[in-house]
Every structure is written in C-alpha cells, then in structure tokens.
TIRO-2110 file (N, C-alpha, C; in Angstrom, 1 decimal):
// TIRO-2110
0.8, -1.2, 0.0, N, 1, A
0.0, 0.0, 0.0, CA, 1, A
0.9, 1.3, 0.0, C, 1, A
1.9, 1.2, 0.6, N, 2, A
2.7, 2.5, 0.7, CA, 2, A
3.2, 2.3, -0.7, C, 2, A
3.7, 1.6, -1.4, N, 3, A
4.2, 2.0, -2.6, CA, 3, A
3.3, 2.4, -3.5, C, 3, A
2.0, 1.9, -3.3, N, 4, A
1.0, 2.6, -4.3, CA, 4, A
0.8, 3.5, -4.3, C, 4, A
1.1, 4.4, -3.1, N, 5, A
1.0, 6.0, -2.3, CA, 5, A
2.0, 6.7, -2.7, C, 5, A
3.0, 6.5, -3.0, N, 6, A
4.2, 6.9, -3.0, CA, 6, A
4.1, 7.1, -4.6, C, 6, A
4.0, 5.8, -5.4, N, 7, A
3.8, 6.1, -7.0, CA, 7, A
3.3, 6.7, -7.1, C, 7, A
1.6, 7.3, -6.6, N, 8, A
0.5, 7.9, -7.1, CA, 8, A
1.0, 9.7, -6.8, C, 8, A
1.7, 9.4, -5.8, N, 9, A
2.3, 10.6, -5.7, CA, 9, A
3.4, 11.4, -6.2, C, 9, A
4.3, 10.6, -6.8, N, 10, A
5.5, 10.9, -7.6, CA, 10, A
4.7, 11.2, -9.2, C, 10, A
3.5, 10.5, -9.4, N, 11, A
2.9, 10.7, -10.6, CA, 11, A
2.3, 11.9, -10.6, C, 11, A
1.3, 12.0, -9.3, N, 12, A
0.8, 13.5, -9.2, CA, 12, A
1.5, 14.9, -9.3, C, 12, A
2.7, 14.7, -8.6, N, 13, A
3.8, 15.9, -8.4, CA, 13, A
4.6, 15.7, -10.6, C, 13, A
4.7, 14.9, -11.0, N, 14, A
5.4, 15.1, -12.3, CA, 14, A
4.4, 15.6, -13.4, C, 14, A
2.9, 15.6, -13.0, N, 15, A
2.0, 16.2, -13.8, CA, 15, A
2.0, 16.8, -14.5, C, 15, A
2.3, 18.1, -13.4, N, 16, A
2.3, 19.6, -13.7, CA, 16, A
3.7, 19.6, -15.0, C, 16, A
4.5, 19.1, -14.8, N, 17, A
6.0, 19.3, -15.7, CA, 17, A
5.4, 18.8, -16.9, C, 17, A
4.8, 17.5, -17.1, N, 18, A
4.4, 16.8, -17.9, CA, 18, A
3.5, 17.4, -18.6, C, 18, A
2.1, 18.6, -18.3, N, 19, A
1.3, 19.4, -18.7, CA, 19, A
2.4, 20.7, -19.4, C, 19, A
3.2, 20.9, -19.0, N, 20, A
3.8, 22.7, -19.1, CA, 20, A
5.3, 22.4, -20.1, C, 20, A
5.7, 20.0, -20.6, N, 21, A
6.8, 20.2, -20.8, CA, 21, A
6.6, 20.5, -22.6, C, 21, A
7.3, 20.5, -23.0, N, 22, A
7.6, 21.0, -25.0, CA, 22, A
8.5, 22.1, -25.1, C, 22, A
8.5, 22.3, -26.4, N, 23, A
9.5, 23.5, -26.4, CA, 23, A
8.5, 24.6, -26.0, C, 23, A
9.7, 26.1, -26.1, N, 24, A
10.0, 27.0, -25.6, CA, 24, A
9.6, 28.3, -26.2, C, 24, A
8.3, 28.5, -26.6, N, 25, A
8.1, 29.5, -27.7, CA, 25, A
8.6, 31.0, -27.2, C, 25, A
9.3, 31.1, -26.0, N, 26, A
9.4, 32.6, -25.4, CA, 26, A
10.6, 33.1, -26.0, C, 26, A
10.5, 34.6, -25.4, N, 27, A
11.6, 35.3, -25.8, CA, 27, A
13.5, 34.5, -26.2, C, 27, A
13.4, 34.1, -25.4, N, 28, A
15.0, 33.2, -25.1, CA, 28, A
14.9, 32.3, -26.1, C, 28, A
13.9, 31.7, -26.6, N, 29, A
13.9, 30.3, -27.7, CA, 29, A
13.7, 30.9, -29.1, C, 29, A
13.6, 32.6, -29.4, N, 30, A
14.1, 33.1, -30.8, CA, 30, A
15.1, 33.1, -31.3, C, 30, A
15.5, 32.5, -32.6, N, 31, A
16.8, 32.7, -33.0, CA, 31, A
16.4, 34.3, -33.9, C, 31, A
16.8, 35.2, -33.4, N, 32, A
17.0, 36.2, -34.6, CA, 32, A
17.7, 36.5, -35.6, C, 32, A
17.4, 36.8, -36.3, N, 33, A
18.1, 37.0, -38.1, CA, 33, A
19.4, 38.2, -38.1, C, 33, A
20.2, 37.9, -38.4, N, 34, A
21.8, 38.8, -38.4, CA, 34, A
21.2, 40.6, -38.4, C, 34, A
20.1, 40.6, -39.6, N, 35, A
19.8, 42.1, -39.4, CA, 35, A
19.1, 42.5, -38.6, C, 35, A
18.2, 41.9, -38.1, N, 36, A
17.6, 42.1, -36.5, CA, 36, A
18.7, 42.8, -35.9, C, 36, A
19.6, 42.3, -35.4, N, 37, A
20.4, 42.0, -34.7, CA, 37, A
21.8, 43.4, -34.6, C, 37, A
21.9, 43.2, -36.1, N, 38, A
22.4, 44.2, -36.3, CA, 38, A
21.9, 45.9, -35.8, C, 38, A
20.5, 45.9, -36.1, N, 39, A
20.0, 47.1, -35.9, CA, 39, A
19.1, 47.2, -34.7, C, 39, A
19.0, 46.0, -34.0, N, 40, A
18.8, 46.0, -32.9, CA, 40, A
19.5, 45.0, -32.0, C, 40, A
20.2, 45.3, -31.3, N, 41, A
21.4, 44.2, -31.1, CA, 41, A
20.6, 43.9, -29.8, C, 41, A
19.9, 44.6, -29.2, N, 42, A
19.3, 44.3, -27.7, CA, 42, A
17.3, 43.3, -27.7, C, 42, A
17.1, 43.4, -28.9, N, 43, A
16.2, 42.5, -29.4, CA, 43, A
15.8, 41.3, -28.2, C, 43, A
16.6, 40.3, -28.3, N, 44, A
16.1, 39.6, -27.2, CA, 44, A
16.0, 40.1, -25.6, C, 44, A
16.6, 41.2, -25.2, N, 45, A
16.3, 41.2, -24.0, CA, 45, A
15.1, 42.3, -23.9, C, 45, A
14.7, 43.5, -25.0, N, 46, A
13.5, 43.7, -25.2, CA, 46, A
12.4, 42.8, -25.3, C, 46, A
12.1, 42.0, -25.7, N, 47, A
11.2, 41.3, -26.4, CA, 47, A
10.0, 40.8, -25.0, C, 47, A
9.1, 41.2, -25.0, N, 48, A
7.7, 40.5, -24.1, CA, 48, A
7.2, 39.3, -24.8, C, 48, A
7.3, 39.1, -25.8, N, 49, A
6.7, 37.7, -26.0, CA, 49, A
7.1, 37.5, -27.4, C, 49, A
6.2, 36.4, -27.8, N, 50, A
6.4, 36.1, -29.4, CA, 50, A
5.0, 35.3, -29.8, C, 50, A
4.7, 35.4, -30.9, N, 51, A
3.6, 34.8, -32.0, CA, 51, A
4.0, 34.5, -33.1, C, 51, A
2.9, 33.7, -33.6, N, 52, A
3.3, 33.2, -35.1, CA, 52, A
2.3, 33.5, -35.8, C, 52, A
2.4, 33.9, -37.0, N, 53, A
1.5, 34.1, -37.8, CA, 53, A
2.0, 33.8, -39.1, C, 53, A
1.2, 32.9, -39.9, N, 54, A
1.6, 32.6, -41.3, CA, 54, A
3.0, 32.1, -41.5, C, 54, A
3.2, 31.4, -40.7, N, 55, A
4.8, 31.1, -40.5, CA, 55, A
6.2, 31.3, -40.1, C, 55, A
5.7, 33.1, -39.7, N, 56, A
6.2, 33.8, -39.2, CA, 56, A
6.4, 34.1, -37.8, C, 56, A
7.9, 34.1, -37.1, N, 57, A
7.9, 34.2, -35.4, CA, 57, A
7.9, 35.5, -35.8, C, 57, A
7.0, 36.4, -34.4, N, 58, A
7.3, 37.6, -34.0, CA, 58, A
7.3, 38.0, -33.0, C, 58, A
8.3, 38.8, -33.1, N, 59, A
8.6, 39.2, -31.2, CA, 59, A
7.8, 40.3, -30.8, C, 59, A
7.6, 40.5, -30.1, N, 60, A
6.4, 41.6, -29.3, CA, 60, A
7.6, 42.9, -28.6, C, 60, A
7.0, 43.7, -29.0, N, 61, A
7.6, 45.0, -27.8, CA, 61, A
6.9, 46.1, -27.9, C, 61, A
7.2, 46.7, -26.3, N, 62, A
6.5, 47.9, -25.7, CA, 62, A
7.3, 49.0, -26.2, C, 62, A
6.3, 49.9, -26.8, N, 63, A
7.2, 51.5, -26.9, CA, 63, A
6.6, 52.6, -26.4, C, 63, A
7.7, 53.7, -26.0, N, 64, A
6.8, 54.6, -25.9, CA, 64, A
7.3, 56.2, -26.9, C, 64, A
6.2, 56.5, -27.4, N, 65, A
5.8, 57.4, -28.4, CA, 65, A
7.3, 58.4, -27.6, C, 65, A
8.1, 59.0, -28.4, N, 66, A
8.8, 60.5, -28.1, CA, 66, A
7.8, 61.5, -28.8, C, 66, A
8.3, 61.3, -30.1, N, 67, A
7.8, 62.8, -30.8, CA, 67, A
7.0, 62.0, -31.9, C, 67, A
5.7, 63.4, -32.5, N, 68, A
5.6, 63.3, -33.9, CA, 68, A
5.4, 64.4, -34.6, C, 68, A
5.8, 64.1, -35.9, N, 69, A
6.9, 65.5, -36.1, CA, 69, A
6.5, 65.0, -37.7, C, 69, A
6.1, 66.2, -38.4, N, 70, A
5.6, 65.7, -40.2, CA, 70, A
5.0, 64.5, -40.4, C, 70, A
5.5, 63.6, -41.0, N, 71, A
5.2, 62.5, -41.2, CA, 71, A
5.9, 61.4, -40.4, C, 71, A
6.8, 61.6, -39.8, N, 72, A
7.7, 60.1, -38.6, CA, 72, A
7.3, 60.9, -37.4, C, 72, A
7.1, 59.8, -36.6, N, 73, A
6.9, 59.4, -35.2, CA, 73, A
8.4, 58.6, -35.5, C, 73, A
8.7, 58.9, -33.8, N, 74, A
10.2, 58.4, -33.2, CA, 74, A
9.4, 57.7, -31.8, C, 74, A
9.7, 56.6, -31.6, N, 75, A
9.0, 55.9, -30.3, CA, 75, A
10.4, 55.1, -29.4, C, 75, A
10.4, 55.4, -28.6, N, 76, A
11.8, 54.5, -27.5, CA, 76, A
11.0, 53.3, -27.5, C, 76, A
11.8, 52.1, -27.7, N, 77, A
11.5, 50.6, -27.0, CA, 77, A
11.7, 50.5, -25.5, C, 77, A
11.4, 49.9, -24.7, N, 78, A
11.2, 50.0, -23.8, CA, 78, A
11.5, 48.4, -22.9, C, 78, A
12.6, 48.5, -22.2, N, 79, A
12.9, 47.5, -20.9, CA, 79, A
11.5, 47.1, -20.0, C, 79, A
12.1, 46.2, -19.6, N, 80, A
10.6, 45.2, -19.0, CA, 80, A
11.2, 46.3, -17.6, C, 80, A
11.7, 47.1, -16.9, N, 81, A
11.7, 48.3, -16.5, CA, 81, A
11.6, 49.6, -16.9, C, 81, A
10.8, 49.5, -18.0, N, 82, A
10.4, 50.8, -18.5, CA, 82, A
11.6, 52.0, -18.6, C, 82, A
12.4, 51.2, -18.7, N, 83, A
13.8, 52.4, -19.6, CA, 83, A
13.8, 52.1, -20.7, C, 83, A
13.9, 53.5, -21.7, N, 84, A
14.2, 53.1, -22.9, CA, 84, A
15.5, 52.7, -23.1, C, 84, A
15.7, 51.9, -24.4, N, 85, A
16.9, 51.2, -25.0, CA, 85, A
17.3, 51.2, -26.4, C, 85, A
16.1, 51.3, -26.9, N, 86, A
16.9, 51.4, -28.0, CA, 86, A
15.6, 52.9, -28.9, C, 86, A
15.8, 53.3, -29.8, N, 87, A
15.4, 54.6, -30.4, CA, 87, A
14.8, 54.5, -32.0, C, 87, A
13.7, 54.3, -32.4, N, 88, A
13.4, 54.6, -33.7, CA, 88, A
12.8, 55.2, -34.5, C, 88, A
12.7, 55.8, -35.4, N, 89, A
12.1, 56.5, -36.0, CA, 89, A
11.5, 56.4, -37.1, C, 89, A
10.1, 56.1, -37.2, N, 90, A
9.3, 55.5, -38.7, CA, 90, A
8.5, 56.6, -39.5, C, 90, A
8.4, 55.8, -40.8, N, 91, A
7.4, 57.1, -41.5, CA, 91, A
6.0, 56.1, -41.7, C, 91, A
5.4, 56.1, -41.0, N, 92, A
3.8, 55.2, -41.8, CA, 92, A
3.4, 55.6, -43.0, C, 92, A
2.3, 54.6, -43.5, N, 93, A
1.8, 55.3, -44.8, CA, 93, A
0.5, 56.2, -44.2, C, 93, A
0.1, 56.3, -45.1, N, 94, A
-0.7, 58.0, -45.1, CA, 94, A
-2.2, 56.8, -45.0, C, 94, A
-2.4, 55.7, -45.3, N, 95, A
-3.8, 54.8, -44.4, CA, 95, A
-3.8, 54.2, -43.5, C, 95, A
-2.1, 54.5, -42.9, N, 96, A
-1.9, 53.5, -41.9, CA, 96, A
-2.3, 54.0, -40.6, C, 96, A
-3.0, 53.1, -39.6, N, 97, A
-3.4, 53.5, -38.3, CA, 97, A
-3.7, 52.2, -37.4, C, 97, A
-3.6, 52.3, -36.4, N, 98, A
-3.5, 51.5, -35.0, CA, 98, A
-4.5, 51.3, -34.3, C, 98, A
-4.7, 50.4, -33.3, N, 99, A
-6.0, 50.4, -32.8, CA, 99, A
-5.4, 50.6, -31.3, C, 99, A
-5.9, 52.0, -30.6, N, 100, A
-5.5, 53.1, -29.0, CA, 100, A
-6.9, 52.7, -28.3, C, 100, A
-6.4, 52.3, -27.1, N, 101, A
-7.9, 52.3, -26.5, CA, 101, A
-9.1, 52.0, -27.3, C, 101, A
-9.1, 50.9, -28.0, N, 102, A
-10.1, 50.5, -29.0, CA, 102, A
-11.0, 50.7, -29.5, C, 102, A
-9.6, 51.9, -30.7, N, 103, A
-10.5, 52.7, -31.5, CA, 103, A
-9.4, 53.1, -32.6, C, 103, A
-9.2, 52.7, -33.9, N, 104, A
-8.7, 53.0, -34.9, CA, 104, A
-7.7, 54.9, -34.6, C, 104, A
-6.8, 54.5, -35.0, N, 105, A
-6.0, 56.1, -34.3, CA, 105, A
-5.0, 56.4, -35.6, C, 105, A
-5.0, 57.6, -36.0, N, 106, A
-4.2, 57.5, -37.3, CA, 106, A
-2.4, 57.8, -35.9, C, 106, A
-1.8, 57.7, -36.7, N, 107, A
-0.2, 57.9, -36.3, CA, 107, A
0.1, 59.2, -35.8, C, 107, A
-0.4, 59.8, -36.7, N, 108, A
0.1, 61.5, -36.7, CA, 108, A
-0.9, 62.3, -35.7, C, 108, A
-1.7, 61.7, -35.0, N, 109, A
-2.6, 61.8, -33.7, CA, 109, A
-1.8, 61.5, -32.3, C, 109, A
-0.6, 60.7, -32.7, N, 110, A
-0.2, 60.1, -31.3, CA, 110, A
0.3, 61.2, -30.5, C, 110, A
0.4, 60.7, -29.2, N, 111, A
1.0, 62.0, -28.6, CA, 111, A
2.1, 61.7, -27.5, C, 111, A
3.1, 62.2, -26.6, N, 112, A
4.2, 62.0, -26.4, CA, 112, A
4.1, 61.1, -25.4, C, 112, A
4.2, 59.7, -24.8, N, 113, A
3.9, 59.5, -23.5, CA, 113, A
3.3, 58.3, -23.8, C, 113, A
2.8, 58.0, -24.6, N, 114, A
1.3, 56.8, -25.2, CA, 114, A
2.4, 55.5, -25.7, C, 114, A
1.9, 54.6, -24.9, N, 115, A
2.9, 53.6, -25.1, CA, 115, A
2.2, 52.4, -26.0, C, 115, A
2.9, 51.5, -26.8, N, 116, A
2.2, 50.9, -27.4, CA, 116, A
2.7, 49.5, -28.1, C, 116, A
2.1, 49.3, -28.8, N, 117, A
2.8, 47.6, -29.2, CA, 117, A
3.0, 47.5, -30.5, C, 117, A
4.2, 47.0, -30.3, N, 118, A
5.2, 46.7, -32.2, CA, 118, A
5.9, 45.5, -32.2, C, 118, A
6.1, 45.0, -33.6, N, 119, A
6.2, 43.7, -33.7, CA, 119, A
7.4, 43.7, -34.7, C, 119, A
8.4, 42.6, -34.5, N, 120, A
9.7, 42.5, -35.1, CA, 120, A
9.4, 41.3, -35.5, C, 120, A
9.8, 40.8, -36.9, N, 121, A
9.7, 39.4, -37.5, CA, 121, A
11.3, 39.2, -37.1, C, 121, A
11.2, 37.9, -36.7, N, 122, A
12.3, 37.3, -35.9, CA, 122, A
13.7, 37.2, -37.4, C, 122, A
13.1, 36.8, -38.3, N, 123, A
14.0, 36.7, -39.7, CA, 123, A
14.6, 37.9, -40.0, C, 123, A
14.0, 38.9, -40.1, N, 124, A
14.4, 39.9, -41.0, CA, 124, A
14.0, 40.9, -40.2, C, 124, A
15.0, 42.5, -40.7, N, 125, A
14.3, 43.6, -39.9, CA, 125, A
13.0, 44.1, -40.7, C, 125, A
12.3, 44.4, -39.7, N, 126, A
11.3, 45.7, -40.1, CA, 126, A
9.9, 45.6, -38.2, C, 126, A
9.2, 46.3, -38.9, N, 127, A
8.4, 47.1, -37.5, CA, 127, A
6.8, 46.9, -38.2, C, 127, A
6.1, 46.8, -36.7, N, 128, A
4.9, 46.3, -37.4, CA, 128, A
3.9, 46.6, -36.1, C, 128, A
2.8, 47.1, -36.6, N, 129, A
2.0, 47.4, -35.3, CA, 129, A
1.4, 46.1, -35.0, C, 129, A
1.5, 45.1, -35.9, N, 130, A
0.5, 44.1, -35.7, CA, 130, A
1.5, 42.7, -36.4, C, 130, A
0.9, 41.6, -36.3, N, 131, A
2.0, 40.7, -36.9, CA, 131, A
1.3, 40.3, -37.9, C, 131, A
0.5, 40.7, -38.7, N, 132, A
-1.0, 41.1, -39.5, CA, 132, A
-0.4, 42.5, -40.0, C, 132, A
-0.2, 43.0, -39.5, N, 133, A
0.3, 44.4, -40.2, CA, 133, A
0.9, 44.8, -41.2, C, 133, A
0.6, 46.0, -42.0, N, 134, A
1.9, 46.6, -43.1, CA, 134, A
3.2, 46.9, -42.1, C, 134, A
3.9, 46.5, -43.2, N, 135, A
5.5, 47.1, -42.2, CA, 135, A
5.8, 48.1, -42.5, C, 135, A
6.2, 49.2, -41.7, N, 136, A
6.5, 50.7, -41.8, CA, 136, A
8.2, 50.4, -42.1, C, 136, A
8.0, 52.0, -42.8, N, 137, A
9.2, 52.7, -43.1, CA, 137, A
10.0, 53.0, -42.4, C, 137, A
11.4, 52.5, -42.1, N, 138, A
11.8, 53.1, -40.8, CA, 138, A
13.0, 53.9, -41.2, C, 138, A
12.9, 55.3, -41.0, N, 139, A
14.0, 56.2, -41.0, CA, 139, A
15.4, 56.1, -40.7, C, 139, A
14.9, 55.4, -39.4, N, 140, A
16.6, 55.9, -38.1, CA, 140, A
16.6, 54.5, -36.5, C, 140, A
17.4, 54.5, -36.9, N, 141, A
17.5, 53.1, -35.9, CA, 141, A
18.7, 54.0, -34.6, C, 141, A
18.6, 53.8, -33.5, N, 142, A
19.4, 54.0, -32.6, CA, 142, A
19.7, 53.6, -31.2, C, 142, A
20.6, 53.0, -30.7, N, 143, A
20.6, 52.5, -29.3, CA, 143, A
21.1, 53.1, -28.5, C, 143, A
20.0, 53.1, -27.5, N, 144, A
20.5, 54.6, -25.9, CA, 144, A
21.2, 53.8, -25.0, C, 144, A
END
C-alpha cells in the first residue's frame, strides 16, 4: 500500500512538468536573423513575447511614443523596466493607423507619452503594429 501511495504521488507531483513540458516559444527560444540584430542588437532582452502568424515568429515589444513631427513618429523601446533602450524613427503610410484604447488612431494623432505595441519578425528587420500588419518605413535606428 505504501508504494501505491508513494507512486501515485511521484505521478501527481510530475503532472504539472508533464502538462507545461515542450519546447519554448518565449523570448529566449528566438533565433533572430543577423539584421535584426544588427539594428537592434538588444532585441532579445526587449522582447515581451512572441507569435506566429503565417509562419512567421514575432517578437512583441512595448514602446513609448517620443515625438511626432511631419510624417515620422520616433517611439523609445522599452525594458521590462520601463527604460528606454533602443530609439526609432518610422514614417507610416498615409492609411496606416492603430487600434488606442479600441478605437482606430491615425499615427500622426499620437502624442508623447502613449505607449504601445510593435512587432519584429524574428527573420528579417522591419516594424509592425500588428503581426498582421503593413511594415512601416523606418528612418533611423538608434541605441541609448
């Protein structure tokens, strides 16, 4: 009887590992692509998450808006301590817009302070409000 107790319990306790084991879709388990890398060298320690869509990994990150100014907005990426790290500057197209407090927002509405979500395809550079998204034009790449 004790060893039936003892099994049932070594079985109970390895559940949870057994429920939670497979690979590792998070930040740490992206390989990113040379030009990622290049223009954002801090990529994985940014990154909040990741998705796939259409075959594509993408990495998630928080920014927050600096300036908007003509046609580019410049937005800081942002540390899972809310320091910025690295610095960019995009031009959207002239239909492109976001969904702010869920409601369609053109770009050139944003304003300094308003933090928000953008998406890196793990392969290749470019910037995306969505992983579904057009990819914007990006000006100016920079790390603080």
């Amino acid at each position: 009887m004790k060893l039936l107790i003892a099994s049932v319990s070594v079985l109970a306790l390895s559940l949870p590992w057994v429920a939670t084991a497979g690979p590792n879709y998070g930040c740490d388990a992206v390989n990113f692509g040379a030009d990622v890398l290049e223009k954002m060298p801090n990529a994985k320690n940014l990154c909040r998450g990741v998705t796939e869509k259409n075959g594509v990994v993408y990495a998630h990150y928080i920014a927050e808006v600096e300036t908007v100014k003509d046609r580019n907005v410049t937005i800081a990426f942002l540390n899972k301590d809310e320091k910025p790290m690295s610095r960019v500057t995009f031009e959207p197209m002239d239909d492109q817009s976001l969904m702010l407090d869920k409601k369609a927002t053109k770009y050139t509405d944003l304003r300094k302070g308003q933090k928000l979500d953008f998406w890196i395809a793990s392969d290749r550079w470019g910037l995306f409000a969505s992983p579904d998204g057009k990819e914007m034009k990006i000006v100016s790449v920079e790390r603080l």
